[in-house]
Legacy VTK file of the C-alpha trace (Angstrom):
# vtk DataFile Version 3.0
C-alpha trace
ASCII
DATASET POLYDATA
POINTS 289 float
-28.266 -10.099 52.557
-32.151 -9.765 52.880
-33.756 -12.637 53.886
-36.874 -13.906 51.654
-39.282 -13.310 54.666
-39.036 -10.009 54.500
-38.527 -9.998 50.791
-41.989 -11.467 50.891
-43.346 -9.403 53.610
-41.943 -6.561 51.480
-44.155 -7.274 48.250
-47.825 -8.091 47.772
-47.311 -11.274 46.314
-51.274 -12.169 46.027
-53.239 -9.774 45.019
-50.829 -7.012 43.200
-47.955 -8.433 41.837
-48.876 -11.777 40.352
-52.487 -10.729 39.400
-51.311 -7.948 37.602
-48.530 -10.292 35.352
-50.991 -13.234 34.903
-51.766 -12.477 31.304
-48.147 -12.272 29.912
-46.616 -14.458 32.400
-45.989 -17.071 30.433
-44.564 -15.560 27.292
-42.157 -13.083 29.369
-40.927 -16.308 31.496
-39.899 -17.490 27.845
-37.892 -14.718 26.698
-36.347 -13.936 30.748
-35.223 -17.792 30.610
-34.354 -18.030 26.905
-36.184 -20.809 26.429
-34.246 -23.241 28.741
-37.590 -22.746 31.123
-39.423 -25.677 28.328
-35.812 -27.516 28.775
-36.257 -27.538 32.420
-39.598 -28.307 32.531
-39.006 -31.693 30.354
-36.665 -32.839 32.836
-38.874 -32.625 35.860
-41.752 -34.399 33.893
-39.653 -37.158 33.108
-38.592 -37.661 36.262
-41.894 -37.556 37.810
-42.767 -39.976 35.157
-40.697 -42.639 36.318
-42.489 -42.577 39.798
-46.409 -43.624 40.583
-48.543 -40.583 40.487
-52.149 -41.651 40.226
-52.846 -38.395 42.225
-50.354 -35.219 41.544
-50.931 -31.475 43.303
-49.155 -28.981 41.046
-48.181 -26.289 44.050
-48.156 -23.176 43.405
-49.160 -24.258 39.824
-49.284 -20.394 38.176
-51.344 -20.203 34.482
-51.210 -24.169 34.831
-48.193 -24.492 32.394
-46.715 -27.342 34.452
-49.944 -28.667 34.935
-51.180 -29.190 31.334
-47.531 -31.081 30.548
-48.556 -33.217 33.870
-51.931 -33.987 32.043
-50.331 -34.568 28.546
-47.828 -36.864 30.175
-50.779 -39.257 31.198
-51.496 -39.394 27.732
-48.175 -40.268 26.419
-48.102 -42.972 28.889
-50.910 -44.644 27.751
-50.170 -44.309 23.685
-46.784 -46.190 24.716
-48.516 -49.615 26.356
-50.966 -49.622 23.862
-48.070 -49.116 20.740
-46.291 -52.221 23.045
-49.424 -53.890 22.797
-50.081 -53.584 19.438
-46.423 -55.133 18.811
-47.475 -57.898 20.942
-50.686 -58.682 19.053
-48.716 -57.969 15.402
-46.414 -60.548 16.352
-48.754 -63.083 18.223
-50.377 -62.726 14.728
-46.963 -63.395 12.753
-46.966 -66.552 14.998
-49.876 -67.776 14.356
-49.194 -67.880 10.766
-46.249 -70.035 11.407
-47.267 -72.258 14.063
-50.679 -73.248 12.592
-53.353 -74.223 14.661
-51.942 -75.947 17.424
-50.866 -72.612 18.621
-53.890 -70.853 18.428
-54.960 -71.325 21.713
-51.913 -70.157 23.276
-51.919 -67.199 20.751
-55.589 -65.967 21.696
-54.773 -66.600 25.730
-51.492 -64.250 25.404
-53.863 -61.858 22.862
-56.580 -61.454 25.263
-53.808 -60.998 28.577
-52.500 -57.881 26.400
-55.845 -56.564 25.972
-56.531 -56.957 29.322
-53.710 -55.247 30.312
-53.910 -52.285 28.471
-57.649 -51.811 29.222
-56.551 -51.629 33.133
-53.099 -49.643 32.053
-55.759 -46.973 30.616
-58.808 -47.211 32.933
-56.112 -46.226 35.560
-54.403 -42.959 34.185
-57.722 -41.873 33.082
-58.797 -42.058 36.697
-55.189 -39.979 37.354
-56.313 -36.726 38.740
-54.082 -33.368 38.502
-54.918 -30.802 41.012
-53.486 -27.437 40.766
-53.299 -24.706 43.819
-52.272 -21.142 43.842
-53.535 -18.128 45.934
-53.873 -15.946 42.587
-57.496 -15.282 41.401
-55.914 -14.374 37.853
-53.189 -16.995 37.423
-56.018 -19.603 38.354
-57.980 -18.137 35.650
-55.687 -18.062 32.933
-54.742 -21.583 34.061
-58.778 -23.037 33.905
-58.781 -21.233 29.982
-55.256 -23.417 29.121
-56.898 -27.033 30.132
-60.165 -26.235 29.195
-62.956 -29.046 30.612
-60.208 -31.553 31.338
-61.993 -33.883 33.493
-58.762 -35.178 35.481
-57.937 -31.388 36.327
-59.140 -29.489 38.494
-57.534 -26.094 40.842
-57.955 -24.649 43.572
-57.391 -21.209 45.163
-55.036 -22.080 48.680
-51.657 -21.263 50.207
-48.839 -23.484 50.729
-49.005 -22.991 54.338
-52.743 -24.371 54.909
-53.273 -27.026 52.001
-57.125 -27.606 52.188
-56.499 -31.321 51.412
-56.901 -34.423 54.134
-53.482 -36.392 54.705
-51.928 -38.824 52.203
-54.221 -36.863 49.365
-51.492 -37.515 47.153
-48.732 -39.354 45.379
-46.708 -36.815 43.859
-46.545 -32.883 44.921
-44.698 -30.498 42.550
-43.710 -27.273 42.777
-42.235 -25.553 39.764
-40.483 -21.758 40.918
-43.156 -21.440 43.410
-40.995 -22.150 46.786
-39.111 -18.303 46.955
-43.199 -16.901 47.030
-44.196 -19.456 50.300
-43.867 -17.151 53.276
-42.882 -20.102 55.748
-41.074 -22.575 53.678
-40.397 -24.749 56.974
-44.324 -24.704 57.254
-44.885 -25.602 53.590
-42.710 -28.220 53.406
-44.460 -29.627 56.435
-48.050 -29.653 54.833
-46.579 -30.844 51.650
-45.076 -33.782 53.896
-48.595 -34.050 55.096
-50.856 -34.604 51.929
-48.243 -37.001 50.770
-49.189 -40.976 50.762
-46.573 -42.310 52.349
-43.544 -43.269 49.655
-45.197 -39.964 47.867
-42.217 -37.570 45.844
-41.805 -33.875 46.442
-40.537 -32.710 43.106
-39.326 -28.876 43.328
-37.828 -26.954 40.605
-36.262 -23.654 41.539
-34.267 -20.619 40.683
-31.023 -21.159 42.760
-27.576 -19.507 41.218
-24.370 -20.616 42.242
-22.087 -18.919 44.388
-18.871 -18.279 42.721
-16.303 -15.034 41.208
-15.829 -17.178 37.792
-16.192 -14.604 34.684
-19.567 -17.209 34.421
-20.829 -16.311 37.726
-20.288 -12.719 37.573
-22.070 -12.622 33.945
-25.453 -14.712 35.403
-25.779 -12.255 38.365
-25.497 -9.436 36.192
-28.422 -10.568 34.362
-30.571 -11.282 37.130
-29.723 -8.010 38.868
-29.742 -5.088 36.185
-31.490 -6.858 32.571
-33.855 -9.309 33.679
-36.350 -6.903 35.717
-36.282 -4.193 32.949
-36.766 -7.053 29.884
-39.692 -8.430 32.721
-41.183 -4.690 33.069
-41.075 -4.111 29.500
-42.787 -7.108 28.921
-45.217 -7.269 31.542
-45.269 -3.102 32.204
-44.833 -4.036 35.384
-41.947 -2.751 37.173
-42.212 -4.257 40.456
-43.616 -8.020 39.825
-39.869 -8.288 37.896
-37.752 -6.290 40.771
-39.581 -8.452 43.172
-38.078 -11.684 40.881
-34.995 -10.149 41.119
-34.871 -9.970 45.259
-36.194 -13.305 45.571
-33.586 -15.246 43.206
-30.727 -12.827 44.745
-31.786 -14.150 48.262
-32.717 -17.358 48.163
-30.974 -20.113 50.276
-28.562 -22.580 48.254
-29.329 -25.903 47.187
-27.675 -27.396 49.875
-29.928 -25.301 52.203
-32.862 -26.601 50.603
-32.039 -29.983 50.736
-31.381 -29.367 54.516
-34.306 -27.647 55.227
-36.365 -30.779 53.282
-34.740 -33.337 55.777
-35.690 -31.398 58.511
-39.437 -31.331 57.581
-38.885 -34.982 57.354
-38.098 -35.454 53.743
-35.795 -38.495 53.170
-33.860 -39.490 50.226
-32.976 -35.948 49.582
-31.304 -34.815 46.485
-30.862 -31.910 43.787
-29.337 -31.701 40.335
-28.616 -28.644 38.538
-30.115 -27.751 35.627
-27.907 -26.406 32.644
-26.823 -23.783 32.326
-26.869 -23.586 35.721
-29.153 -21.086 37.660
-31.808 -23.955 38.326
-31.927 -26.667 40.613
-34.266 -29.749 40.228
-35.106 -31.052 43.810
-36.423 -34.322 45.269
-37.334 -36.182 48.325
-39.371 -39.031 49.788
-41.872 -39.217 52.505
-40.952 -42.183 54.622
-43.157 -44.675 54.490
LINES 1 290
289 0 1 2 3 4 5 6 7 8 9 10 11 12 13 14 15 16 17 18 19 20 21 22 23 24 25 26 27 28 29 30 31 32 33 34 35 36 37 38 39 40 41 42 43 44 45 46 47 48 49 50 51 52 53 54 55 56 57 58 59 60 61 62 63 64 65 66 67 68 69 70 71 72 73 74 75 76 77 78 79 80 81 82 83 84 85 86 87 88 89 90 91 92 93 94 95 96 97 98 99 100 101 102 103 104 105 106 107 108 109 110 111 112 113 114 115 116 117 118 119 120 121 122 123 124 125 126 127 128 129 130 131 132 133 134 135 136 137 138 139 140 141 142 143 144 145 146 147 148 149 150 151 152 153 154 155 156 157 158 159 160 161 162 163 164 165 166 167 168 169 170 171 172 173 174 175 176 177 178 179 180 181 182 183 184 185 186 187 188 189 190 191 192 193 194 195 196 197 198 199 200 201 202 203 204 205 206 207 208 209 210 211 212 213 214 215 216 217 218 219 220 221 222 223 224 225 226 227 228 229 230 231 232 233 234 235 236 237 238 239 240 241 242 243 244 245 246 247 248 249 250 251 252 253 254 255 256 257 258 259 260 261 262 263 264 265 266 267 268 269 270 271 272 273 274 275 276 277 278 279 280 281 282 283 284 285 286 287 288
C-alpha cells in the first residue's frame, strides 16, 4: 500500500488542489458524506465543550466550518448560565413572596451572587478567542467571508509542521479531516503538543475505515474507491482534488496507529471512538501537565 508521504508528495496539496475546491468545498463534503459530516461535527463540539477552552486553534481549519460551530458554541454556553440564572432570580423572587421581609436580605445577597456570576461566566467566553490555521490562500478566504468581523476569530495562513504560535498558546487544538494533508504527522503532533497549555486537549476527527471482508466493509470501500471521486469531480470539476481524497482515506494508518503515534509525541490519555456509520474516528489526548 502507498504510504501518505508520498501520497502527499504526489499531489500539490497547497496551492492546486485545495485552492481550486475552496468554493464548493463545503457543499460537495455534504453530499460525499451524506450528511453524517454535520452529525460528526456535533459530536466533536460537544465533547470539546465539556473541557476548558478559553483559547482553541482550529488546525487545518478549511472554509472555517468547524470554526464558526466553535464560535457559536461560546454562545450557547453563555445563553445556558444566564437561562440558570434567570431560574435562580424567578425563584429567589417566588421566595420572597412567601417569606416576607425577613428574607429579603438573604434573597438580594443570593440575587446579586447570580448576577455576579453570570457577568464573569460572560466577560470570560467573550474574551474566548478561536484561531484558525491553514496553508490555503482560498480556503482562508472563504473561511474570513463565513465569520464575518467576529472579534474572537481570527486565521492565519501556517503549516502544521511550523505553528507560528509561542508554547502553551492554547487550551484546546482541533483538527477536523486535516491530519491525512500534514506531510510529517510525527512533526505535527509534536508542535501541536507544543502550543498546548499544559492539561490542553488534542481533539482530531478523521477519515479512518475499518479493516474487514464483511458485505459492510466491502460496500464502504467501494464507495470511497470508484463513486466518491467522480460525485467529488462532478461537483467540484475537479478530478484530481477528489482522486487525491480517495488515496489519502485508502492509505491512512488505523485508529490504533493514530493513537500510537499520539503517545509517542507525548500525548497521554489517548483514546478514539468511532463515529457511525463507521468510516470516522473521533480522537483525543492530553498534554501532561
Amino acid at each position: 500500500m502507498t504510504s501518505p508521504t508520498e501520497i502527499s508528495a504526489r499531489y500539490d496539496l497547497t496551492n492546486g488542489i485545495f485552492n481550486a475546491i475552496a468554493q464548493s468545498y463545503d457543499r460537495t463534503n455534504g453530499i460525499l458524506s451524506f450528511g453524517f459530516n454535520a452529525m460528526w461535527h456535533r459530536r466533536m463540539i460537544r465533547e470539546v465543550g465539556k473541557v476548558p477552552h478559553q483559547k482553541i486553534l482550529d488546525l487545518a481549519c478549511g472554509t472555517g466550518t468547524l470554526t464558526k460551530k466553535l464560535a457559536r458554541l461560546q454562545n450557547a454556553q453563555t445563553t445556558a448560565r444566564d437561562r440558570d440564572s434567570l431560574q435562580n432570580a424567578q425563584t429567589t423572587a417566588r421566595d420572597g413572596d412567601s417569606l416576607q421581609n425577613a428574607q429579603t436580605t438573604a434573597r438580594d445577597r443570593h440575587s446579586l451572587q447570580n448576577a455576579q456570576t453570570t457577568a464573569r461566566d460572560r466577560d470570560s467566553l467573550q474574551n474566548a478567542q478561536i484561531t484558525g490555521v491553514d496553508p490555503s490562500a482560498n480556503m482562508l478566504s472563504v473561511a474570513k467571508k463565513r465569520l464575518g468581523k467576529k472579534g474572537n476569530v481570527t486565521f492565519v495562513k501556517g503549516y502544521a509542521e511550523s505553528l507560528p504560535f509561542s508554547e502553551g498558546s492554547f487550551a484546546v487544538v482541533t483538527v477536523s479531516y486535516g491530519i491525512r494533508n500534514f506531510a510529517d504527522l510525527e512533526a505535527s503532533l509534536l508542535e501541536i503538543k507544543r502550543v498546548l497549555q499544559p492539561g490542553g486537549r488534542l481533539f482530531i476527527l478523521e477519515f479512518s475505515p475499518e479493516k474487514g471482508d464483511s458485505p459492510a466493509h466491502i460496500i464502504k470501500r467501494y464507495y470511497i474507491h470508484k463513486i466518491l471521486p467522480r460525485i467529488g469531480w462532478i461537483s467540484t470539476g475537479q478530478r484530481q482534488a477528489y482522486e487525491y481524497l480517495r488515496d489519502s482515506v485508502e492509505s491512512f494508518p488505523q485508529a490504533a496507529v493514530i493513537c500510537s503515534k499520539m503517545e509517542d509525541a507525548g500525548f497521554t490519555e489517548v483514546s478514539h471512538t468511532r463515529l457511525k456509520p463507521g468510516v470516522a474516528v473521533l480522537f483525543t489526548g492530553v498534554k501532561l501537565r
